[in-house]
Residue frames as qw, qx, qy, qz and C-alpha x, y, z in Angstrom:
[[0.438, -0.726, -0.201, -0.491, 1.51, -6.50, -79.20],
 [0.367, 0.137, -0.696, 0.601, 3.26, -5.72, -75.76],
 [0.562, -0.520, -0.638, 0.082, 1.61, -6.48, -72.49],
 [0.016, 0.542, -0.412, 0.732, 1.86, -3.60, -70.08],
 [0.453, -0.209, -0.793, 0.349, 1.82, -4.65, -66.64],
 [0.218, -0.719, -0.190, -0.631, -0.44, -2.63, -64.67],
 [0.314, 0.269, -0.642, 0.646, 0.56, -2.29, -61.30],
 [0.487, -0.543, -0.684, -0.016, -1.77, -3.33, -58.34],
 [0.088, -0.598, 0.433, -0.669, -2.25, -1.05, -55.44],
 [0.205, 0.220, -0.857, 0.419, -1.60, -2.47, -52.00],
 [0.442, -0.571, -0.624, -0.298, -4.61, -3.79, -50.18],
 [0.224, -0.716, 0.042, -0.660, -5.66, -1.88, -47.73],
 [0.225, 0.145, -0.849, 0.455, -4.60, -2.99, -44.27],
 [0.508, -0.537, -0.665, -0.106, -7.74, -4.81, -42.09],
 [0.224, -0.487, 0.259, -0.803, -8.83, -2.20, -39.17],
 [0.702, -0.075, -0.610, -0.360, -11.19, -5.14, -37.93],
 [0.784, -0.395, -0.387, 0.282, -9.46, -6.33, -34.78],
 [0.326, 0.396, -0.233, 0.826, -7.77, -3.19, -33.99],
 [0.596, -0.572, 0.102, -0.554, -10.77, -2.38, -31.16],
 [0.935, -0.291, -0.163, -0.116, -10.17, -6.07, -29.94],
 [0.707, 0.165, -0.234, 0.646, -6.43, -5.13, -29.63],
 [0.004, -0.543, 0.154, -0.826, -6.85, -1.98, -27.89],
 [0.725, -0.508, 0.043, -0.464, -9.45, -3.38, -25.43],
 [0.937, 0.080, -0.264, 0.214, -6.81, -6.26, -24.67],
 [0.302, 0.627, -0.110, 0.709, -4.47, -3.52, -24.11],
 [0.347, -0.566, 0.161, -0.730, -6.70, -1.56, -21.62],
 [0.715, -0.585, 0.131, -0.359, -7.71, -4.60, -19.74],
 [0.805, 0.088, -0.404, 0.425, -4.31, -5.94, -19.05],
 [0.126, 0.273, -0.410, 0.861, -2.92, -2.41, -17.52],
 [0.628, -0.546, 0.024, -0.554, -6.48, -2.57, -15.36],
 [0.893, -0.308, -0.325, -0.047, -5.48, -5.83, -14.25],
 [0.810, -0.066, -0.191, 0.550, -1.74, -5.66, -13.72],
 [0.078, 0.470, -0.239, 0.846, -1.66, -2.03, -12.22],
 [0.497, -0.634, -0.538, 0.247, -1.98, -1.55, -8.66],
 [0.137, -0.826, -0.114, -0.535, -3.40, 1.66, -7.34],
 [0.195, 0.013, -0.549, 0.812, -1.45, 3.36, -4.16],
 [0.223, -0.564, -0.522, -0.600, -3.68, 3.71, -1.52],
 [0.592, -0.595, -0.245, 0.485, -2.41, 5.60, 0.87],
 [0.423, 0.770, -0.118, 0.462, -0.78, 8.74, -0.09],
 [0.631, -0.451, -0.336, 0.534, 2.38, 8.90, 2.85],
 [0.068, -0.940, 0.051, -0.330, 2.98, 12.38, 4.64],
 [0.653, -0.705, 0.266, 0.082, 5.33, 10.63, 6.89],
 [0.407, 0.694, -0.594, 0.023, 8.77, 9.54, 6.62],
 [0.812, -0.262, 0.456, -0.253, 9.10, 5.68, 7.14],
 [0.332, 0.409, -0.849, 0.028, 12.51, 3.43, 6.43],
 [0.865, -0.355, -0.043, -0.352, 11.50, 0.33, 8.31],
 [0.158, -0.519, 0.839, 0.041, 14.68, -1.49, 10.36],
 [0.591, 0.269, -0.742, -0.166, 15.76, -4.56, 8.66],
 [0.765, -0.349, 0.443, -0.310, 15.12, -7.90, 10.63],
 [0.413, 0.313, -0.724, -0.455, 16.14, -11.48, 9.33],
 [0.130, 0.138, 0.981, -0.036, 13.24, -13.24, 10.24],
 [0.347, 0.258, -0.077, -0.898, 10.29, -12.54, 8.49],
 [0.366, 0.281, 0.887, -0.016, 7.53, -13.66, 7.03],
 [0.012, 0.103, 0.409, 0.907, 5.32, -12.49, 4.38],
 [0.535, 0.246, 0.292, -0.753, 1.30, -11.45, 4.97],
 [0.353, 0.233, 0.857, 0.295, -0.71, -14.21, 3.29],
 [0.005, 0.732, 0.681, 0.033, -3.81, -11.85, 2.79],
 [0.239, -0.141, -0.119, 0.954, -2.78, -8.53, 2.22],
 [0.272, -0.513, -0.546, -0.603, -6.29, -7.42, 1.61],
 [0.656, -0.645, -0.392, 0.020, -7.18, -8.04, 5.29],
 [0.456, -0.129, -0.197, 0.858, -4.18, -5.83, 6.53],
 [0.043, -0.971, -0.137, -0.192, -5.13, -2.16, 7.85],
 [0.547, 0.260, -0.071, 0.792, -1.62, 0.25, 8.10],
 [0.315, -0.932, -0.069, 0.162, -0.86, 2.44, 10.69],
 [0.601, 0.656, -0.112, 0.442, 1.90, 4.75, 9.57],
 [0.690, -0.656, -0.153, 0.265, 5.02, 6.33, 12.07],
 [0.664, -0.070, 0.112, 0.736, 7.26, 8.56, 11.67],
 [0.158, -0.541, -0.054, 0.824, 8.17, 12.22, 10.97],
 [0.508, 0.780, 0.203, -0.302, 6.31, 14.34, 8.84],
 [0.707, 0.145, 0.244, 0.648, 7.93, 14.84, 5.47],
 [0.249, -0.176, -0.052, 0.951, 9.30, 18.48, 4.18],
 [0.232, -0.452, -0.435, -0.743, 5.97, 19.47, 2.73],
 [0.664, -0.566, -0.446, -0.200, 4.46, 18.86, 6.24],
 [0.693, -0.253, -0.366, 0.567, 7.16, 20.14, 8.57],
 [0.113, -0.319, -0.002, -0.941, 6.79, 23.86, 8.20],
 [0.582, -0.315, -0.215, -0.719, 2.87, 22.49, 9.90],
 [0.809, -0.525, -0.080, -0.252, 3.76, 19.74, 12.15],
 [0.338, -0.810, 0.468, 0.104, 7.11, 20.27, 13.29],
 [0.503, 0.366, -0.781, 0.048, 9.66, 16.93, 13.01],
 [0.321, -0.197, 0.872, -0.312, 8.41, 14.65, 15.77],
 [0.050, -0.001, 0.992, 0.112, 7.11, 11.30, 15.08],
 [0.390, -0.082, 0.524, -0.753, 3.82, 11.32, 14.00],
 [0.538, 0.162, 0.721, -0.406, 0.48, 9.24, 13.43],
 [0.433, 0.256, -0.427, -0.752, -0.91, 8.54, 9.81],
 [0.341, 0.313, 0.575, -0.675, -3.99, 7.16, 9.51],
 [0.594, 0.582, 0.553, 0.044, -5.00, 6.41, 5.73],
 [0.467, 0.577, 0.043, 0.668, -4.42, 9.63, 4.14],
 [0.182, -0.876, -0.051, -0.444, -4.33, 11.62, 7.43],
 [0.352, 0.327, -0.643, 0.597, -2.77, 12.63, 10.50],
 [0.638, -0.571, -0.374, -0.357, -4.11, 11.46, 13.52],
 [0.230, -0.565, 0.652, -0.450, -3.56, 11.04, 17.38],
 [0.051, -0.305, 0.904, -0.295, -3.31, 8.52, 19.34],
 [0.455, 0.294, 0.673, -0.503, -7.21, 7.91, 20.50],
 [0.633, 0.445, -0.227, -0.592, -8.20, 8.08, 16.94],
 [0.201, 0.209, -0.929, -0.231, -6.96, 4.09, 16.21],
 [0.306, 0.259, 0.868, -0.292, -9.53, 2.63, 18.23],
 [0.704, 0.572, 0.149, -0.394, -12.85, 4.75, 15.11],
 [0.322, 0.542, -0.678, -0.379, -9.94, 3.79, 12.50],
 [0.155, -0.250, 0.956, 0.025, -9.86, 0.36, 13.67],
 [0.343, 0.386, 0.742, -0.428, -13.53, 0.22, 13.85],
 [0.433, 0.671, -0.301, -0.521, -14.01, 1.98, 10.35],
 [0.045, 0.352, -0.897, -0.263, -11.65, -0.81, 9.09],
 [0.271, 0.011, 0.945, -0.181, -14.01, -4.04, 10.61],
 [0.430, 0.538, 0.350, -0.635, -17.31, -1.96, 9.38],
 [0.460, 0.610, -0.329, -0.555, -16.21, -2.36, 5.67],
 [0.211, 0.284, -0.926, -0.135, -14.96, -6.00, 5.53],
 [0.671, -0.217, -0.562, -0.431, -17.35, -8.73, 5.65],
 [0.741, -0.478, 0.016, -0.472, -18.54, -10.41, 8.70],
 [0.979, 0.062, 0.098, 0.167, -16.30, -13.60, 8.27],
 [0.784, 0.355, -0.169, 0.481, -13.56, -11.86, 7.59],
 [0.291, -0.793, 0.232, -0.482, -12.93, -9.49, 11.14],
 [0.757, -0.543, 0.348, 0.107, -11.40, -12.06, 13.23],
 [0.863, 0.215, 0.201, 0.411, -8.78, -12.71, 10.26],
 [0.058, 0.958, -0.183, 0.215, -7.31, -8.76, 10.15],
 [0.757, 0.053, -0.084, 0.645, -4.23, -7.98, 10.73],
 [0.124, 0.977, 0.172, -0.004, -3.07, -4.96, 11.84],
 [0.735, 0.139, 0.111, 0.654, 0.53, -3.41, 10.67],
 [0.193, -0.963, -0.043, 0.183, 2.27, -1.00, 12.04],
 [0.566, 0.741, 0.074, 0.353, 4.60, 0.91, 9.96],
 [0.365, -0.903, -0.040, 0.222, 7.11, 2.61, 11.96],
 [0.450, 0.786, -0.394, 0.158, 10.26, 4.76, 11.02],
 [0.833, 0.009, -0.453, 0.316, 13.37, 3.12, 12.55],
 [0.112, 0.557, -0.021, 0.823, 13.85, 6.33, 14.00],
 [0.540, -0.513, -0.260, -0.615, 10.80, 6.53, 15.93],
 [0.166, -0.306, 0.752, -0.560, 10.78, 6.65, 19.75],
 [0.175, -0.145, -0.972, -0.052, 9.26, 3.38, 21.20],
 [0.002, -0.218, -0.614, 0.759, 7.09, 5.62, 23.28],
 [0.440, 0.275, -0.176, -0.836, 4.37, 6.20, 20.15],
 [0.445, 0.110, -0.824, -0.333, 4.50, 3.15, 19.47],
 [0.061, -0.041, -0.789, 0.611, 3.68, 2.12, 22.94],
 [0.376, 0.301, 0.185, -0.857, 0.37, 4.62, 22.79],
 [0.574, 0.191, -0.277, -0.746, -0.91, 2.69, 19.76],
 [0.452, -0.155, -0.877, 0.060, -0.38, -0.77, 20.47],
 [0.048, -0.304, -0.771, 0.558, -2.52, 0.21, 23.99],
 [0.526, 0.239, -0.054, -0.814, -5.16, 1.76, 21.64],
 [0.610, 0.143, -0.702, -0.339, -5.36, -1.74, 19.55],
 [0.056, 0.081, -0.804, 0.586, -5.94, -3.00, 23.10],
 [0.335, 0.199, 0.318, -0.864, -9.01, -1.20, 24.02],
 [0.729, 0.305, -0.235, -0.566, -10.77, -1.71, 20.48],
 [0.863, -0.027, 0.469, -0.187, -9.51, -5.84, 20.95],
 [0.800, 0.584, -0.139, -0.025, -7.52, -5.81, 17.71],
 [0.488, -0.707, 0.511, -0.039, -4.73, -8.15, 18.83],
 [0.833, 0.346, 0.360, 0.241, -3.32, -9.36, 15.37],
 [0.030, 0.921, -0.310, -0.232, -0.26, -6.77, 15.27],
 [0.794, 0.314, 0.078, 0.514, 2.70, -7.48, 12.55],
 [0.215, -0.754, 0.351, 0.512, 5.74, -5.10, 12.51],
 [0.737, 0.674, -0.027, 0.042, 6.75, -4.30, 8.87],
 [0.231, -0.743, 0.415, 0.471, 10.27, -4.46, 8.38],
 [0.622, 0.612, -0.437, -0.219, 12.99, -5.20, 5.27],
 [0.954, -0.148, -0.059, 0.253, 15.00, -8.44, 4.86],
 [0.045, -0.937, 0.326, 0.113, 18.32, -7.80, 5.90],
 [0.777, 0.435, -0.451, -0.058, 21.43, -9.19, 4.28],
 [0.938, -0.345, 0.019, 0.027, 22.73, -11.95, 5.85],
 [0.538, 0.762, -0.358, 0.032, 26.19, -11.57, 6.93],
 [0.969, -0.069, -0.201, 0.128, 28.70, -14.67, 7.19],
 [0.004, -0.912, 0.399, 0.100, 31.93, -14.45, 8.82]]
């Protein structure tokens, strides 16, 4: 009498933890993606400096933007330097409701600790700049950083 072997079929692979892997998944890319929140219209290289420092609290920073429209925006506001504002374009007198907009959302405790950061193209005449730093005057907000890049240190 001969034994046939019958041949097992393969167990079925476990589905089981496949939610708890997916949701693992989703709430890594929630954590470790950061959302742009700004959308720039301007055009803004920042000159290089080599002393810097880094914001400790970038949370408490509000961005003021400088510099020439880009090409989707230059047919409509020409090529001089201008103002951006969150996702808009603004004038001058408009920093002082931005600035105030800014304090109105952050807690109570945390308005003397702002920062404000001005963004400017390297480009840019000093003379805009001039106009907004004497808006940040008016409204008292006299915690101003310049952004720039590190530049490379050269030895001779």
């Amino acid at each position: 009498m001969k034994l046939e072997k019958k041949k097992k079929p393969a167990p079925a692979i476990s589905t089981s933890s496949l939610p708890d892997i997916v949701f693992m998944l989703l709430f890594f890319f929630m954590v470790t993606t950061v959302m742009r929140q700004t959308d720039l219209k301007v055009k803004v290289v920042v000159p290089q400096a080599t002393e810097i420092q880094k914001l400790e609290k970038k949370s408490l920073v509000s961005y003021i933007y400088i510099g020439s429209p880009t090409e989707s925006f230059r047919a409509k506001f020409g090529t001089a330097p201008r103002i951006q504002l969150n996702d808009a374009f603004a004038s001058p007198n408009q920093v002082v409701e931005f600035i105030e907009k800014e304090r109105a959302a952050r807690a109570e405790a945390e308005v003397p600790l702002m920062t404000t950061s001005i963004k400017a193209d390297k480009e840019a005449k000093m003379g805009i700049v001039t106009d907004v730093k004497q808006e940040l005057r008016k409204c008292n907000a006299l915690k101003l950083n310049y952004s720039s890049s590190k530049r490379a240190e050269v030895y001779n």
